[in-house]
Steps between C-alpha positions, in 0.01 A plus 500: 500500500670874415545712769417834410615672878837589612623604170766692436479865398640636157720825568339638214601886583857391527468351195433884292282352253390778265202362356197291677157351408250321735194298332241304567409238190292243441171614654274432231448226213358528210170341482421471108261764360141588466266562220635820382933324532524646773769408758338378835782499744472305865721583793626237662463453850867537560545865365762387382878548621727794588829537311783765524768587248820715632722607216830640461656496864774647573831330527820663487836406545533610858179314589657163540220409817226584206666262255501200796132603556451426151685211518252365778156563340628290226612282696172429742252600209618336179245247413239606692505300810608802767310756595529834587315843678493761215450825632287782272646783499277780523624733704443810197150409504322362789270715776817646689572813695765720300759568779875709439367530090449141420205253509592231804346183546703413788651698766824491670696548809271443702698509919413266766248623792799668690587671120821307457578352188675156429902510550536576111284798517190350345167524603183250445313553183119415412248590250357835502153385372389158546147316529310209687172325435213557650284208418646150425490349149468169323742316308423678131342800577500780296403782792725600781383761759769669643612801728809698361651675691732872457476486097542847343237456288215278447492126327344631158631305183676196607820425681720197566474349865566180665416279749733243689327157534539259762499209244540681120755720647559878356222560213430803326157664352362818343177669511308575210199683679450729837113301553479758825732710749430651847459837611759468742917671535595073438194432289400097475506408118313216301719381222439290209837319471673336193614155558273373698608493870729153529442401863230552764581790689398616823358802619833718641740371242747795397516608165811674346461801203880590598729216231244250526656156395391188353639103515641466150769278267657525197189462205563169280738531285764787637785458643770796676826419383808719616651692246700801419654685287824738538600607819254287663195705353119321523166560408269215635165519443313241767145333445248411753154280536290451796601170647276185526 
């Protein structure tokens, strides 16, 4: 049986890549046509799967701990039997507070009780807009009602979020209609998601807007090789799919 929990985490920011794309295919069939040839598509029950494309990172000749990190995704995801959490990264985007001139998902520095920091001068860090449900939710479902929580503006379009799984591990989803929202200063929202939700959740369970992640390997068919040209200069592009 695959163990989707206790995966490790792609360094993806260390990684510099300079192009990204996050997807969800598959949800629908095609179900023949109708009188007029018309296509009549189906979705499946699924929704489909979530995949994620980083291209072009970032390796230079100095970078020699990005080249071994290279060397061990290929190493663990070649063939497809590994898996990995793939963060999203959406920190341009997402419902956060604009602090010092830029857009932060997460916050840093952060001192103990006493305000000390750690020996090496760092602080803690968390997200500075996160979420929890508000009602539980059945295996499939395609409405989550949650509270958010210190979002600069409200959920409106769609954004990426995820959800850590006691069994299914990290999995990610998007919204593709605000059904209702509270009149409140951390309104509740009702969400029609895309996939479907992948476990039974319970009424509580956090959900992350800030890098949300997903269990994924390497899609059929790709492999990460190391290579390089002069002076020890790389542009890897790496491929993900949601893992099952």
């Amino acid at each position: 049986m695959a163990v989707y929990t206790g995966q490790p985490t792609v360094p993806i920011m260390y990684l510099r890549p300079t192009r990204a794309s996050f997807d969800n295919p598959g949800s629908g069939i095609d179900g023949g046509v109708n009188g007029v040839g018309e296509s009549i598509s189906i979705e499946t029950s699924g929704g489909g799967i979530v995949t994620c494309t980083y291209e072009n990172c970032v390796l230079q000749a100095d970078d020699t701990e990005r080249h071994e990190i290279i060397n061990w995704l290929g190493a663990r995801g070649n063939g497809g039997h590994r898996f990995f959490n793939v963060p999203i990264i959406n920190d341009g985007i997402g419902p956060f507070p604009v602090i010092n001139g830029k857009r932060r998902p997460i916050t840093t520095g952060i001192p103990h009780s006493d305000g000390s920091l750690f020996s090496d001068g760092a602080g803690y860090s968390q997200a500075t807009v996160y979420a929890h449900l508000t009602q539980s939710a059945a295996l499939g479902a395609g409405i989550l009602n949650i509270r958010v929580t210190n979002a600069a503006r409200p959920l409106r379009w769609s954004d990426w979020f995820s959800i850590y799984h006691p069994s299914k591990g990290w999995r990610a989803y998007r919204y593709w209609q605000v059904i209702s929202k509270t009149e409140e200063t951390n309104p509740i929202y009702s969400l029609a998601i895309s996939p479907p939700l992948r476990e039974a959740t319970a009424i509580g369970t956090r959900v992350e807007l800030a890098r949300p992640m997903c269990v994924m390997k390497f899609p059929r068919g790709f492999t990460l090789p190391w290579d390089y040209e002069g002076w020890y200069q790389s542009r890897p592009t790496l491929q993900f799919v949601e893992a099952f």
